[in-house]
N, C-alpha and C positions, 0 to 999 in steps of 0.2 A: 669266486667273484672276479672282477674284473680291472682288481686295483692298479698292476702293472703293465696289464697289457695294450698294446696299440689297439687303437678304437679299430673296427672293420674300415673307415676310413683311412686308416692308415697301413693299411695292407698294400703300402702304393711301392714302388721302385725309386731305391735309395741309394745305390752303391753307383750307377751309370745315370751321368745326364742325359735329357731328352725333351723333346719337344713331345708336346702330347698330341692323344690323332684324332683329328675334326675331320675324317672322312662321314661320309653320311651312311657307309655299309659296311661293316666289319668282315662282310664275306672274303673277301681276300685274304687277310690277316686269317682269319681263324681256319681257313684254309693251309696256311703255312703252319699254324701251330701244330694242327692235323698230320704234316708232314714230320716236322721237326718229331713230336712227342710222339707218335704210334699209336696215337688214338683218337676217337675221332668223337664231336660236340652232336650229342643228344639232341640238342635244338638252337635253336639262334641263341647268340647273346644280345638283349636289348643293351643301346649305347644313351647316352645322356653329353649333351657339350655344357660344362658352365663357364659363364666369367670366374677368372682368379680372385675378384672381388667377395665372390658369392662362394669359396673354398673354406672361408674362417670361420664361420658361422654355421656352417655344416659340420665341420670337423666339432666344434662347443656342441651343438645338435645330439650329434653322436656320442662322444664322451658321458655328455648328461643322461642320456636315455640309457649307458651301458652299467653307470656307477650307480649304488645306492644311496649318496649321498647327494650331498652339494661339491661342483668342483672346487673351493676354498676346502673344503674339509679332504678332498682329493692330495691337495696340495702339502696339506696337513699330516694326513699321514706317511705320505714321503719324509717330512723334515721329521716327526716322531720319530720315523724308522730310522733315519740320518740316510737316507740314499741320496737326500739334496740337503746339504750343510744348511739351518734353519736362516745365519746367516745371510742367504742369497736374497737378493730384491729383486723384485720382478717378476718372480719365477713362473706364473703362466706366461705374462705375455713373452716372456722368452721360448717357454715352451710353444707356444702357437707360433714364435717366429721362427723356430725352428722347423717345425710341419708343414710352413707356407714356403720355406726355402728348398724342401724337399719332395712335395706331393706335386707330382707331375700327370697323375693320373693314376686311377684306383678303381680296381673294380670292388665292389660290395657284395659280399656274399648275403647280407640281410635282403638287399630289393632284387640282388641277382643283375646287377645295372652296370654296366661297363663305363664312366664318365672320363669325360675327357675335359681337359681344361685349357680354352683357350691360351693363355698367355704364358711363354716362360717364367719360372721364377728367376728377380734379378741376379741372386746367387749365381745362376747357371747359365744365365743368356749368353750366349758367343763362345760357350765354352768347345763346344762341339762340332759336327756335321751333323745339325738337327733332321736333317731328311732321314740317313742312316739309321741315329737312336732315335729317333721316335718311332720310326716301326719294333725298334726294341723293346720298348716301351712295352706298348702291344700283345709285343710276343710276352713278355713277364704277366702282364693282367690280365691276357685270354688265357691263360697257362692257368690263374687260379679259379679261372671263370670254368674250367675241363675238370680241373680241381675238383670242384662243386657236382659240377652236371655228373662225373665218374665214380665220386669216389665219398660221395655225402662230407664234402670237408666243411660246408656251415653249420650241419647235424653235427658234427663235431665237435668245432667249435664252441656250438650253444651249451653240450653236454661240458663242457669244462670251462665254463664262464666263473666259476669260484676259485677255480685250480690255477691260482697265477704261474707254477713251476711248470704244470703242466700245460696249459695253453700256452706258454713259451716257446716246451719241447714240439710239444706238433706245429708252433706257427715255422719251426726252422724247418722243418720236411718240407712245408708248403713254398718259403719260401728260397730254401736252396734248389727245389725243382725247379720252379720257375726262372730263379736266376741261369742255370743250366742251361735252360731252354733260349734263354735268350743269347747268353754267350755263345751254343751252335747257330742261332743264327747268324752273330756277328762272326761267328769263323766264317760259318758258309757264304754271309756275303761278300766276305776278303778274298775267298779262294783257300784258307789255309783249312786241314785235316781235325775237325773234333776229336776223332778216333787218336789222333797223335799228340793234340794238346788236353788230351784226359789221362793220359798213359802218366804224364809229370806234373808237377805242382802248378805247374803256368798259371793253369785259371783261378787258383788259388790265391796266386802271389798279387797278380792283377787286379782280384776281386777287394781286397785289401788296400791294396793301393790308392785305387780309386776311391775307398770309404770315406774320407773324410776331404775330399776334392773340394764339397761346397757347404762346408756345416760352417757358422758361425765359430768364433776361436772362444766366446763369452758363452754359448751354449752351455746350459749345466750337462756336467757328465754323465750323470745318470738316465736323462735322455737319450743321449748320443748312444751308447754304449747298449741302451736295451735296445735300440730301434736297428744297432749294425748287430745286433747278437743272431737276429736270424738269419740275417743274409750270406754272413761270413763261417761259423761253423755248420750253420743248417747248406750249405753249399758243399762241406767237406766232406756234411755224414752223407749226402746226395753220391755225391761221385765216389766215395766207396762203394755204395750201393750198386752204382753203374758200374765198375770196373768188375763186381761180382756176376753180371749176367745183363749188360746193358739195359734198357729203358723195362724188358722186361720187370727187371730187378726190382725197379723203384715200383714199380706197382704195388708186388708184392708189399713195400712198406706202410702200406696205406690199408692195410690191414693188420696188423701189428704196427703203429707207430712208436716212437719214440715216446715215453711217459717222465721223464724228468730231465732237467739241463741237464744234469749230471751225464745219462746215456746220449746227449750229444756232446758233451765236453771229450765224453769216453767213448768212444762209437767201438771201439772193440768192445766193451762192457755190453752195448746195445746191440750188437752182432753177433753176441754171443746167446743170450737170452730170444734174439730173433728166431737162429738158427734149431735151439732146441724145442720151440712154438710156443714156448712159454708166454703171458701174458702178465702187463708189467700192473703196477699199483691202478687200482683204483680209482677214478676223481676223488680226488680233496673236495670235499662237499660238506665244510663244517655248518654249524646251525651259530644262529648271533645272536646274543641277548642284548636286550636293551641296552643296555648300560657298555656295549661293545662297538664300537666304530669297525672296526676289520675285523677275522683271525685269516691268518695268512700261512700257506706253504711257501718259502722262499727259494728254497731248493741251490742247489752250489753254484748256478748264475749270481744269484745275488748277494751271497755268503764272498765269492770272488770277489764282489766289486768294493767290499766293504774288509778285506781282511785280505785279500791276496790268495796264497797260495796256502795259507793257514785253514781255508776252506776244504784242505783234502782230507778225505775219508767221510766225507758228508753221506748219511745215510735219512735221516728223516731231522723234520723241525714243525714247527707248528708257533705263530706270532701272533700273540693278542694284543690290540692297540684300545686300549679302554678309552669312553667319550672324555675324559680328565685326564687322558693325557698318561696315565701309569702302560707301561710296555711288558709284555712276558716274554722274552724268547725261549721256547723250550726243545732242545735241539739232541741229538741222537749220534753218534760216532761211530767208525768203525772199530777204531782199537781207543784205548786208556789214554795214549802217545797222540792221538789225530785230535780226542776229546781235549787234552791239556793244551795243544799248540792253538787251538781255537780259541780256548779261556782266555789264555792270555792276551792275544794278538787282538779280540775283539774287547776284553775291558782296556786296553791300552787304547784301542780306537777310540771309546766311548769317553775316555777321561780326555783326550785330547781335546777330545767334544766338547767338555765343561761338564761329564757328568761323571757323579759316581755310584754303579752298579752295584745292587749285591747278588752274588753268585754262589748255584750251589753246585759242584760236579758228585756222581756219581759211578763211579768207572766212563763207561763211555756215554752217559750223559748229563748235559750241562743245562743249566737254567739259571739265564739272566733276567733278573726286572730293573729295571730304573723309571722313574718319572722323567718325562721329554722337557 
């Protein structure tokens, strides 16, 4: 399902400001792309211009049409899970004000619709040379628009609409390519060498930097942090990739993608399993009973964000969030030592919370419940 992931409308460009593009033909742009990436668009991209007014309503649109529930009950199982301290007030319309201060233009793999949006967000206005990155723009959204038309990434997508872990790991391929892509062209149009700022961390260091340029400081975390999650390592396991046999390379990944955060946290782990043609887990495609609001794979993305580095040796989980509010986490280690640093580190989290857990470990696996 699709509890943590960015709506298809938020598959927009988040690390680089930019003005978005109200040309009336995309044909130049995707022309460039054509160069940049080594491949070339199947057929036009249809574009769409909206007002910024007309952004927020769209984005609730999409969200609602993607979840099984109500977004209140969205929200809900966020603060069950504790990835938004239950604490927090406001918490969508902060969430929307965070997507309004970021979505500068998005293409949709659902309509296949390249939109562009009139009006900067105030966050970002005057930050930039808008002429510059809004062709950047561009370049990142016709890149998933190639995406699509090459490489079936909507097909994709839709098959791992359950799989929060795993529609994670492939949104970071989609969209550290894309970022890629657009950072050759901001070399290419400075005059400086791709080929030399992919040899060192550069576009790494920069890609980082810029992340959090124009996010709110009151932003809850757990937005911030999944929305820059693809950008920034789905960008590192990219240029591995490229460094292994340029643009070729990455192709290649788009048939064996990455299937859990963990193989982009680990991209040697996922380079390794790549190389011998192995094929990674499954979609997560559990079945819900009534009486069940989620079950969820969280995978060591989100195991991270809630325990640290206590999250290592993460092998499998699975999260039941019952309509009453009782939680299972039932979760899988690699050693005894990875199982016990977990236990501990996540009922310490949970009591700081205000609650208290009962836990059962079994060598390397652990199973927490508490009521939310």
């Amino acid at each position: 399902m699709r509890m943590f992931r960015r709506s298809k409308i938020l598959a927009a460009f988040l690390l680089l400001v930019a003005g978005a593009a109200s040309a009336s033909s995309l044909q130049h742009e995707m022309r460039q792309v054509e160069r940049l990436r080594g491949l070339t668009f199947l057929h036009d991209v249809r574009e769409k211009t909206i007002d910024r007014s007309d952004l927020r309503p769209l984005i609730r649109q999409q969200l609602q049409s993607e979840i099984p529930y109500t977004l209140d009950d969205y929200i809900r199982v966020l603060e069950d899970l504790q990835l938004i301290d239950p604490k927090t007030t406001h918490v969508m319309d902060r969430m929307f004000d965070l997507y309004d201060s970021q979505v500068l233009a998005f293409y949709d793999p659902g309509s296949h619709v390249y939109y562009s949006i009139k009006e900067l967000p105030k966050a970002v206005a005057g930050i930039a040379d808008a002429s510059v990155l809004r062709e950047s723009v561009v370049m990142h959204e016709l890149t998933h628009a190639l995406q699509d038309q090459r490489f079936g990434a909507s097909e994709r997508d839709h098959a791992l609409r359950r799989d929060t872990d795993g529609e994670l790991a492939y949104h970071s391929l989609l969209e550290g390519e894309a970022t890629l892509v657009m950072m050759e062209y901001l070399l290419d149009h400075s005059g400086q060498s791709f080929d030399n700022a992919i040899k060192s961390d550069a576009l790494m260091t920069m890609n980082a930097a810029t992340a959090d340029a124009s996010i709110a400081p009151d932003a809850p975390k757990y937005f911030v942090e999944s929305l820059k999650f693809p950008y920034i390592d789905g960008l590192r396991l990219v240029v591995m990739a490229y460094r292994r046999g340029g643009w070729k390379e990455v192709d290649k990944l788009h048939s064996n993608p990455p299937r859990t955060t963990r193989e982009v946290l680990h991209p040697e782990e996922y380079f390794a399993r790549f190389d011998k043609g192995e094929k990674g887990a499954p979609p997560f495609h559990p079945v819900r009973p009534k009486n069940v609001l989620t079950i969820e794979r969280l995978g060591e993305f989100h195991w991270r964000f809630l325990v640290g580095d206590h999250a290592t040796g993460w092998v499998d989980d699975r999260v039941t969030v019952m309509k009453s509010g009782d939680v299972t986490a039932e979760t899988t280690w690699e050693t005894d030592e990875n199982a016990a640093s977990f236990r501990d580190a996540y009922v310490a989290f949970l009591r700081a919370r205000g609650i208290d857990p009962k836990v059962t470990t079994s060598g390397q696996t652990v199973t927490v419940r508490y009521h939310a």
